[in-house]
RODREN-600215 format. One record per residue (C-alpha): x, y, z; residue number from 1. Coordinates in steps of 0.001 Angstrom, whole numbers, plus 524288, in hexadecimal, padded with zeros to 5 digits. Example, Ala and Ser with C-alpha at 12.3 -4.5 7.8 and 13.67 -1.06 7.14 Angstrom:
BEGIN
<site><east>8300C</east><north>7EE6C</north><up>81E78</up><vexro>1</vexro></site>
<site><east>83566</east><north>7FBDC</north><up>81BE4</up><vexro>2</vexro></site>
// end
This chain:
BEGIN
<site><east>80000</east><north>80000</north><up>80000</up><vexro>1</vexro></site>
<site><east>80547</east><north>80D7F</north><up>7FDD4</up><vexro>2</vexro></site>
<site><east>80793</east><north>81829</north><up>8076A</up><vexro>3</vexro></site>
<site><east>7FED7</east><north>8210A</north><up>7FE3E</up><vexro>4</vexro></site>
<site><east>7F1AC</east><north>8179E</north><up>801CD</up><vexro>5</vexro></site>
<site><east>7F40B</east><north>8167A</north><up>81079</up><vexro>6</vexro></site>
<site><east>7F48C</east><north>82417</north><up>813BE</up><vexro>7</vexro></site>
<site><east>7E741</east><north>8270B</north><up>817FD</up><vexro>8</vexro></site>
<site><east>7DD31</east><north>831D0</north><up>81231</up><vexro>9</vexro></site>
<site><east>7DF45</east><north>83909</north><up>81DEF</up><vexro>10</vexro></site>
<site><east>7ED4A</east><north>83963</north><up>81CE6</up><vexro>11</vexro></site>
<site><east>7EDCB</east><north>83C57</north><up>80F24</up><vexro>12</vexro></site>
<site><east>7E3D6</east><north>84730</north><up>80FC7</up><vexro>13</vexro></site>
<site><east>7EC41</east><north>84E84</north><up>81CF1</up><vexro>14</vexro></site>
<site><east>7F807</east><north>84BA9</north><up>81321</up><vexro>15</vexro></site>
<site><east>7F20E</east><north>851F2</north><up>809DD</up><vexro>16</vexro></site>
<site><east>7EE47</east><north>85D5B</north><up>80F6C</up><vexro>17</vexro></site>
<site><east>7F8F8</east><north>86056</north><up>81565</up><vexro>18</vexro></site>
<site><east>8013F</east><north>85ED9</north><up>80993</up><vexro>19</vexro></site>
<site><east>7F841</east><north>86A1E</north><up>8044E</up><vexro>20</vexro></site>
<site><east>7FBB5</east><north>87253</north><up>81106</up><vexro>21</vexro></site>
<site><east>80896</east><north>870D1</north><up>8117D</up><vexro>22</vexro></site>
<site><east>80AA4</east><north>873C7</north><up>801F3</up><vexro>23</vexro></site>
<site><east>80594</east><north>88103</north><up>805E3</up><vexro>24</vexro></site>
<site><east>80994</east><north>88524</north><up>8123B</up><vexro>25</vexro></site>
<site><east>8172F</east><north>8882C</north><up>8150F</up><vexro>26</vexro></site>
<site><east>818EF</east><north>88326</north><up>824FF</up><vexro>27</vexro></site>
<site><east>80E48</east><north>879BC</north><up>82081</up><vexro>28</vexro></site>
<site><east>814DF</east><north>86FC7</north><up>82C77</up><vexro>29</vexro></site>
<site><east>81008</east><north>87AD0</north><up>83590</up><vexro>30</vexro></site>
<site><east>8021E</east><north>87849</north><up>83451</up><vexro>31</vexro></site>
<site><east>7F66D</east><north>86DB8</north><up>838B5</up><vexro>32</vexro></site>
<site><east>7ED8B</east><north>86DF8</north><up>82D88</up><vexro>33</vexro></site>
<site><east>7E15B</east><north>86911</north><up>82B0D</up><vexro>34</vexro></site>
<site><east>7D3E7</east><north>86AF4</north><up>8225A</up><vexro>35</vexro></site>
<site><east>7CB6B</east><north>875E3</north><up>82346</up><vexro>36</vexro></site>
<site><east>7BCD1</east><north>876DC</north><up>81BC7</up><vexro>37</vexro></site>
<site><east>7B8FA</east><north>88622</north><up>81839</up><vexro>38</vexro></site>
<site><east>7AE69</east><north>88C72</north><up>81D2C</up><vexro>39</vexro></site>
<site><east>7A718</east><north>89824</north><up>81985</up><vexro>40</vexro></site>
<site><east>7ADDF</east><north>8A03B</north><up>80EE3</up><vexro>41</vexro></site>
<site><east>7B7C6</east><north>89402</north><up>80E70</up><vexro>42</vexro></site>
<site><east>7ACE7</east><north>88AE8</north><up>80CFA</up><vexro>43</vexro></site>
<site><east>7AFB0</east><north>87FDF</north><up>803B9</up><vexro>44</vexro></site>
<site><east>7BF4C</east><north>88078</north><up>8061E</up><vexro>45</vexro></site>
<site><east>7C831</east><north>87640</north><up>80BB4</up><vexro>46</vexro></site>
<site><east>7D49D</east><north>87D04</north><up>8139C</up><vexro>47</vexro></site>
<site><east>7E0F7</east><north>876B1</north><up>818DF</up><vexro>48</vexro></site>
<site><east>7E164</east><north>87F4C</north><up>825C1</up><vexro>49</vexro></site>
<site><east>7EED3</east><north>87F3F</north><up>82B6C</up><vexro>50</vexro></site>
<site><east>7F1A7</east><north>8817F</north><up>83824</up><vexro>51</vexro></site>
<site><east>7FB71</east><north>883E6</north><up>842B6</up><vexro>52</vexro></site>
<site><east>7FDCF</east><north>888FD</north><up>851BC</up><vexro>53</vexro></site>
<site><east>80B93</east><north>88F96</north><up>851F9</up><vexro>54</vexro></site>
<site><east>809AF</east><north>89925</north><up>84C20</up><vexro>55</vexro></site>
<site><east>7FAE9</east><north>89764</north><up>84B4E</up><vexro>56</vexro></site>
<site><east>7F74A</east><north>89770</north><up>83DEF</up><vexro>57</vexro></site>
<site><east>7ED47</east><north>8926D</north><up>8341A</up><vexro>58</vexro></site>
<site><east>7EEFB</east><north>88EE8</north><up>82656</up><vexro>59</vexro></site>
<site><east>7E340</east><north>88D67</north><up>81C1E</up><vexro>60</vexro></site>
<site><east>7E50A</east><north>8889B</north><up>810F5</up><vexro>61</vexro></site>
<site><east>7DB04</east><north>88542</north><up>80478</up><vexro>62</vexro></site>
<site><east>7DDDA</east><north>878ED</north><up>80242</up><vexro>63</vexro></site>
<site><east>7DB32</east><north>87484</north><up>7F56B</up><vexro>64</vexro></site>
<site><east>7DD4A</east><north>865C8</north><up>7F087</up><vexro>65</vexro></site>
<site><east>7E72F</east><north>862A9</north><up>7E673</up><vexro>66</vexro></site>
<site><east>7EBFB</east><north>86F79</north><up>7E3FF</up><vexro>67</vexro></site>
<site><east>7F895</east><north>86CD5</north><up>7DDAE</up><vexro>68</vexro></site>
<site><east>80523</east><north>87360</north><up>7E4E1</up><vexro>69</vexro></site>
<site><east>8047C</east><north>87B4C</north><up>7D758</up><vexro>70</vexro></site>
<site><east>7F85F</east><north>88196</north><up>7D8A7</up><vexro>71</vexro></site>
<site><east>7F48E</east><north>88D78</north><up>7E11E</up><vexro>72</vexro></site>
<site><east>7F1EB</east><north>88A79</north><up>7EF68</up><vexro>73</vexro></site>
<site><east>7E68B</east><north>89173</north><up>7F4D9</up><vexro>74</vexro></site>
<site><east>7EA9B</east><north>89BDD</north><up>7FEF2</up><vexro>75</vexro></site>
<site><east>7EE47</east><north>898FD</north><up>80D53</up><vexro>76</vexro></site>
<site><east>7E921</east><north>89FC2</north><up>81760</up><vexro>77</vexro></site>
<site><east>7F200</east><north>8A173</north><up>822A2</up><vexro>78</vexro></site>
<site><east>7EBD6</east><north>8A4E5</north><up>830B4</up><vexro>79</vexro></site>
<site><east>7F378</east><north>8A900</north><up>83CFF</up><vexro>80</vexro></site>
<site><east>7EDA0</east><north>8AD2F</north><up>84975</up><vexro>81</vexro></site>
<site><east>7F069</east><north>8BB1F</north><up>84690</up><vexro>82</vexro></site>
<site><east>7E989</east><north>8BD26</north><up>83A1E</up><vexro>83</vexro></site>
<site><east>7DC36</east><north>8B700</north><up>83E41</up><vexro>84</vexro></site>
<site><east>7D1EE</east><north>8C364</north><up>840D7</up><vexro>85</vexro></site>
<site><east>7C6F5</east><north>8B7DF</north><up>8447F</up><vexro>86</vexro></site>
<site><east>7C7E6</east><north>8A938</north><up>847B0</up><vexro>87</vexro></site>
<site><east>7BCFE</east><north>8A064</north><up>84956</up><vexro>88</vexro></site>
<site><east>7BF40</east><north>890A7</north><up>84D2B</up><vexro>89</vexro></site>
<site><east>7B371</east><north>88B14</north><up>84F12</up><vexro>90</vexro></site>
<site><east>7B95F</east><north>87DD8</north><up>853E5</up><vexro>91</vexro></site>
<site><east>7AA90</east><north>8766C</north><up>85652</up><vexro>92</vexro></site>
<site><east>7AA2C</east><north>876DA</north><up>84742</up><vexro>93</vexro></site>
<site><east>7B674</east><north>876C2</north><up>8439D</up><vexro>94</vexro></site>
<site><east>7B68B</east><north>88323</north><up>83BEC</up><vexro>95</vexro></site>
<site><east>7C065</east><north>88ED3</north><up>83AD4</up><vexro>96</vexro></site>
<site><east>7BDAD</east><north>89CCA</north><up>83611</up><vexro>97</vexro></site>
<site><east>7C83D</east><north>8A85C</north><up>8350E</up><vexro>98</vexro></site>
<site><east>7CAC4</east><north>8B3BB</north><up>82F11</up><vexro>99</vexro></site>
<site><east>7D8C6</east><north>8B98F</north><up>82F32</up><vexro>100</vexro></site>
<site><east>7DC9E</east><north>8C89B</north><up>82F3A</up><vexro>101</vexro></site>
<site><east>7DDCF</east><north>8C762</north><up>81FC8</up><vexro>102</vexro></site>
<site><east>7CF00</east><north>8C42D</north><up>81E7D</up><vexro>103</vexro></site>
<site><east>7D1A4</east><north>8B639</north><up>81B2E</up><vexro>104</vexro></site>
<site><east>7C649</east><north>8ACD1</north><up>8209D</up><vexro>105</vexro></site>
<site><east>7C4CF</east><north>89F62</north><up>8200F</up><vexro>106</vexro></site>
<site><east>7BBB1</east><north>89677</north><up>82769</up><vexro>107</vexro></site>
<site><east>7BDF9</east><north>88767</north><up>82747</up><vexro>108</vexro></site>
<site><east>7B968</east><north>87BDE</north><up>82EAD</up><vexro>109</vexro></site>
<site><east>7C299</east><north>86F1C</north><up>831AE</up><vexro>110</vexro></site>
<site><east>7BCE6</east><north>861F4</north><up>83360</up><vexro>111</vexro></site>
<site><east>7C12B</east><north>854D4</north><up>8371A</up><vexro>112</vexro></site>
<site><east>7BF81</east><north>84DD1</north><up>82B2E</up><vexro>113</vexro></site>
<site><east>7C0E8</east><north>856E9</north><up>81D0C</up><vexro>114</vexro></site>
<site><east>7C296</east><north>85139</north><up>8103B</up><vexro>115</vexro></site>
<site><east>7CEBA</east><north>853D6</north><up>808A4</up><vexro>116</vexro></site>
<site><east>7CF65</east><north>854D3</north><up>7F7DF</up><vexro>117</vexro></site>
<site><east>7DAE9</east><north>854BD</north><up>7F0DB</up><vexro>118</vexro></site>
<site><east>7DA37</east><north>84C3B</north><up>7E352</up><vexro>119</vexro></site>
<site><east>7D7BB</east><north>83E50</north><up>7E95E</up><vexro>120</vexro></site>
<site><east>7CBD4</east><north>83A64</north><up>7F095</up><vexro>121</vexro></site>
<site><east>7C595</east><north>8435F</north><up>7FDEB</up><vexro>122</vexro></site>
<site><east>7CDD3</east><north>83F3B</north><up>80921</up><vexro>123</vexro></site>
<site><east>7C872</east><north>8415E</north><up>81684</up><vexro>124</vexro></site>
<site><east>7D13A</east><north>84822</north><up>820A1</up><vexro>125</vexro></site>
<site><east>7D0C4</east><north>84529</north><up>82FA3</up><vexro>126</vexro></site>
<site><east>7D540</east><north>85176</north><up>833A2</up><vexro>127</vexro></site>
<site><east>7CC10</east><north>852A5</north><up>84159</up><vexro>128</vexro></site>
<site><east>7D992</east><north>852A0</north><up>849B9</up><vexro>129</vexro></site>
<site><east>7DD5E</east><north>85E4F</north><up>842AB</up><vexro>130</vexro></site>
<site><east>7CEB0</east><north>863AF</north><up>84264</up><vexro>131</vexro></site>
<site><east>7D2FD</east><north>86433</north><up>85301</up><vexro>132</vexro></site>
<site><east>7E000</east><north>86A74</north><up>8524F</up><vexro>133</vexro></site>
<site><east>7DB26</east><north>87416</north><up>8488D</up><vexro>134</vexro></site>
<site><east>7CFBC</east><north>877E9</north><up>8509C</up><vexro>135</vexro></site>
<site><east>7D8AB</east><north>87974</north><up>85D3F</up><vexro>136</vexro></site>
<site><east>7E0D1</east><north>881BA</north><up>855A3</up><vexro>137</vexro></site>
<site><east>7D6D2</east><north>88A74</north><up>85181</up><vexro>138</vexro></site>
<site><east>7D19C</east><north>88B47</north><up>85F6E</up><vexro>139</vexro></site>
<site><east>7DE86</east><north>89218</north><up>862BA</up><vexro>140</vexro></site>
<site><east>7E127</east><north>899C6</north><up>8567B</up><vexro>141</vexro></site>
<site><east>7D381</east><north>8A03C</north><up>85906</up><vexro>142</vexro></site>
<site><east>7D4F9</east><north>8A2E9</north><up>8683E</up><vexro>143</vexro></site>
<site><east>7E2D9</east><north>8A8FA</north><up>86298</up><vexro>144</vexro></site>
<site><east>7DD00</east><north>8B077</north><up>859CB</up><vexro>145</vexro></site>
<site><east>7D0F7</east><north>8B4E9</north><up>861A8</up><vexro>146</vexro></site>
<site><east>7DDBD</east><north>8B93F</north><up>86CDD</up><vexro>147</vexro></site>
<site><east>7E5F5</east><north>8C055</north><up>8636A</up><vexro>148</vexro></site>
<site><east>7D893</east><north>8C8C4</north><up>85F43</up><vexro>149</vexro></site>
<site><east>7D679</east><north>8CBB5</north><up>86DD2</up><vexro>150</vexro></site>
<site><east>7E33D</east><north>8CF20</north><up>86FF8</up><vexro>151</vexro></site>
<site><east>7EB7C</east><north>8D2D7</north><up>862C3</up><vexro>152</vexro></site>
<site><east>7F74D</east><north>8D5A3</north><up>86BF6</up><vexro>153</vexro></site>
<site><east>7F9D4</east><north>8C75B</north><up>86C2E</up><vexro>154</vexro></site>
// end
């Protein structure tokens, strides 16, 4: 048997995501990532949201299956504490909503399972371990951000 046909669809879908990361993100080792479904005005897109505590930082990025290394990658949006004007993480439903000093928004939800396309068949990614994490994270980013408003001193 091959190595190709005993990797599992989970495994080959977080491989494959994360191959799509990393091709566009320079400290792409730097970050958890994981799948994020738009909401709202991003309604109907898939996102590879990147994310990291030191410094705190979120990456999200269109993610767009089997765009060649060729073609134009759709633009990252890069998110520190310090250029967030409002933050919501609603963590019961697993939704996120900000909108940074430059007027970007973008709303997403994550969820356990997501599907994944690239040119074979749907996989099905297991990603509720990183659903947690993620949500933890945000709990903290917000509470960060929500401080530094009170107090821009810090």
């Amino acid at each position: 048997m091959s190595p190709e046909l005993s990797v599992s669809p989970d495994a080959r879908a977080k491989a494959l995501l994360r191959s799509n990361f990393d091709a566009r993100v320079f400290n792409f080792g730097d970050y958890n990532i994981l799948v994020g479904r738009g909401l709202g005005a991003c309604d109907g897109r898939d996102y590879l949201i990147g994310y990291r505590p030191v410094p705190r930082e979120i990456l999200v990025c269109p993610y767009v299956p089997g765009l060649s290394e060729d073609e134009e990658q759709p633009a990252i949006l890069q998110i520190a504490e310090t250029d967030v004007t409002h933050v919501v993480a609603d963590v019961a439903g697993a939704s996120v909503g900000i909108i940074t000093t430059r007027g970007e928004t973008v709303e997403f939800r994550v969820d356990d399972v997501v599907p994944v396309h690239d040119d074979g068949p749907e996989l099905a990614l297991q990603q509720s371990d990183d659903v947690a994490d993620f949500l933890d994270f945000m709990r903290i980013f917000e509470a960060d951000v929500r401080q530094a408003q009170l107090d821009p001193a810090l």
